[in-house]
N, C-alpha and C positions, 0 to 999 in steps of 0.2 A: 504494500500500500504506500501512497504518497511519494515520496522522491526516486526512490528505488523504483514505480513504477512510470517514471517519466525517464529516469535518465538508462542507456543500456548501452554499452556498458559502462559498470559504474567505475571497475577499474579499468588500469592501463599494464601490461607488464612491461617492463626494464630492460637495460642490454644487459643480457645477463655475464659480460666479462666488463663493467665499468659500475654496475648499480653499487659496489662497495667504495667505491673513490670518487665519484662524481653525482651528487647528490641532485636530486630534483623538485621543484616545488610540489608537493601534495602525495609526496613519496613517503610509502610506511616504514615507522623503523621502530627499534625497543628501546624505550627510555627509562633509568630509572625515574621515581615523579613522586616528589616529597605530596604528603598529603596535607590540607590546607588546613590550619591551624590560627586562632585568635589570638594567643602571647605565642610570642617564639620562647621555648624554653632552653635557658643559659644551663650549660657542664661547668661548674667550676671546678677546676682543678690546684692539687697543691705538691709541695714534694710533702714528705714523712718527715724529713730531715734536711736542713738547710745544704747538708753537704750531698744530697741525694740530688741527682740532675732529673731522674726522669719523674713524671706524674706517679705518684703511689695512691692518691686519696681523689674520690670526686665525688661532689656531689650533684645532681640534676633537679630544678626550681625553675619556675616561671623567671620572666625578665622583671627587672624591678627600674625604678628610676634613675637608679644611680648606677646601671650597667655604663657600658661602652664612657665609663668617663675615666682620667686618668687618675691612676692609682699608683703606688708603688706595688711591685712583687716580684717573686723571685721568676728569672727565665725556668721553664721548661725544654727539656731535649726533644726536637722532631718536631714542637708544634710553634714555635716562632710567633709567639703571640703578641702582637704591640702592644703597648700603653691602655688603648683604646680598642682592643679586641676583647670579644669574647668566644668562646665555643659555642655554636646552638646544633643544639640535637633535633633531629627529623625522622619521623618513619617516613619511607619511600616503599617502594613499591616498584617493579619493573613493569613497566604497562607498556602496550603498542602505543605511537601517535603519527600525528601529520607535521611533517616535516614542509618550514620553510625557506627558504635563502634571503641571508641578508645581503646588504651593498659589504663587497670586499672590504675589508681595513685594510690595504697594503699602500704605503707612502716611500714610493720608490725613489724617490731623490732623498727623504730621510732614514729608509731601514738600518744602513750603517751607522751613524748617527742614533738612532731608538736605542740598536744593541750593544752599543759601546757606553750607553748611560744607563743599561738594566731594564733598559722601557720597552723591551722586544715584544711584551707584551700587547701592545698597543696595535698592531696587526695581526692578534688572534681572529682565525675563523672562529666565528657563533651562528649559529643558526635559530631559528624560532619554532618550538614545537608545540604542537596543540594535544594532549595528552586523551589518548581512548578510554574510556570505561563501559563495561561490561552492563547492557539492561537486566532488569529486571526477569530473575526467571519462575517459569510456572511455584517452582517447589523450595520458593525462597523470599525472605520479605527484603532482602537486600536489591539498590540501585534502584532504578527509575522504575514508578508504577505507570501501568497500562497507558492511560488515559493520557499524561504527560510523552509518551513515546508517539500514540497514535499522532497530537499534536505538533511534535517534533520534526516526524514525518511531513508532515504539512506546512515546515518552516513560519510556525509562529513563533518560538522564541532566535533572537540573534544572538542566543550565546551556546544556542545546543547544535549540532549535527549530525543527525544519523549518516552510522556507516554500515552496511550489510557485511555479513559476515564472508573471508576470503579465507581459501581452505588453507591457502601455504602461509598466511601473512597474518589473518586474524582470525582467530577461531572463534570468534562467534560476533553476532552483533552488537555493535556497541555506539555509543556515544561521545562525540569531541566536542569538548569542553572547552570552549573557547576562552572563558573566563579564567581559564586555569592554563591558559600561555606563557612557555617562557621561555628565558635563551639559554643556550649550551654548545658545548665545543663538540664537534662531532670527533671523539675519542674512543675507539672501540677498548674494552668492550661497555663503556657507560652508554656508547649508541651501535646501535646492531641496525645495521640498513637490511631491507626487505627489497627483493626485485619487485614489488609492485606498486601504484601510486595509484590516485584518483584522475578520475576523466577533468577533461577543460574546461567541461560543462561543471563540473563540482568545483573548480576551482573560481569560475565567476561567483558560483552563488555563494561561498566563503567569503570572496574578497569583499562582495558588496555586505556581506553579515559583519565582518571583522569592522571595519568603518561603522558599521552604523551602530554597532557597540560602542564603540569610541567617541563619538558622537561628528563622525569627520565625514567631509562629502566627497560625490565619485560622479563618475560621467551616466550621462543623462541613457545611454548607450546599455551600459551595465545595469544600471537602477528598471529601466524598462526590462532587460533580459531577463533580472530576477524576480521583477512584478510576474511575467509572463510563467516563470517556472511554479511559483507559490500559487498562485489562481488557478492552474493544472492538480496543484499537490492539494490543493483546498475540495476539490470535487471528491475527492478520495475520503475525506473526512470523513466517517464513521458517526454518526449523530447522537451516539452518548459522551465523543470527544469533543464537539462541537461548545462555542462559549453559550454562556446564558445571557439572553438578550440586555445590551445594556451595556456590557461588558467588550472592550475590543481590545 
């Protein structure tokens, strides 16, 4: 129902001798993908003993006001903590997602120059990725209920995306979360590229949902293509998914 049955097909496959080194917009890969959290919670760490170099003792606690300010303390071996850092702990999770490309960082009159001052950094590739989750299943009250999918389906919210399920790349249907974006260095194995991407057609109706999350404008061109695809996926709507009048 709904996007899946306008768009066919929905994926694209890869060359399958470059889809590990040459990345493509709307191409699946496996990210790990911190789970989204109200306080970031601070690891403090201490030695045992002044003359002990490495972390013997930690404790884990919400952030408080007086984190990230400077303090005196003693360095730690291997974690190179400044003045004004902290540790924060994250559950992640290794999830599929959609893979974007950034604009290059590379500043080729200054790269010698960056690396000679320690600033190599500053022409790190990062990518942008939109992280999957798994719907809602018959025999499970975990992820998205019914009703929210059937609508999903029908691109009423701009911050969901169904993806149908792809036997080598994603194993079952799920959901990209657009709200939950973000960047990363494509470093295997923290990212594991997939020979498969989404269609051209999936990646207009993304670019005009991403924007319009943001609240940023797009050509009249795009905005019409995506009216046309959502008025297609809207016929599909199932009338117990439907809003209640009043309601848009």
């Amino acid at each position: 129902m709904g996007i899946t049955q306008i768009i066919d097909p929905f994926y694209r496959s890869l060359d399958p001798q470059s889809f590990r080194k040459r990345f493509e917009n709307g191409q699946l890969a496996w990210v790990p993908t911190p789970f989204s959290v109200g306080l970031p919670m601070v690891m403090e760490v201490e030695r045992d003993t002044p003359e002990d170099h490495f972390a013997s003792r930690f404790k884990i606690r919400p952030m408080v006001d007086t984190d990230f300010r400077k303090r005196s303390k003693l360095p730690i071996k291997l974690l190179n903590l400044g003045e004004t850092e902290e540790l924060i702990v994250s559950r992640s999770k290794l999830r599929p997602a959609l893979v974007f490309l950034t604009a290059p960082g590379v500043f080729p009159d200054l790269s010698k120059d960056l690396k000679k001052l320690g600033k190599g950094h500053l022409e790190d590739d990062c990518l942008a990725v939109i992280p999957l989750y798994s719907i809602q299943k018959v025999d499970s009250d975990t992820g998205f209920p019914p009703i929210m999918i059937a609508r999903i389906k029908a691109l009423m919210y701009n911050q969901f995306f169904f993806c149908p399920k792809q036997v080598s790349a994603l194993p079952s249907d799920s959901l990209a979360r657009l709200d939950r974006l973000f960047f990363m260095r494509p470093i295997y194995p923290a990212f594991q590229p997939t020979g498969y991407a989404i269609s051209d057609d999936c990646l207009l109706i993304l670019a005009v949902m991403i924007r319009r999350l943001l609240h940023l404008g797009g050509s009249n061109e795009e905005e019409e293509a995506f009216a046309a695809f959502k008025e297609l996926a809207l016929e599909t709507l199932p009338p117990e998914a439907r809003l209640p009048a009043g309601c848009s």
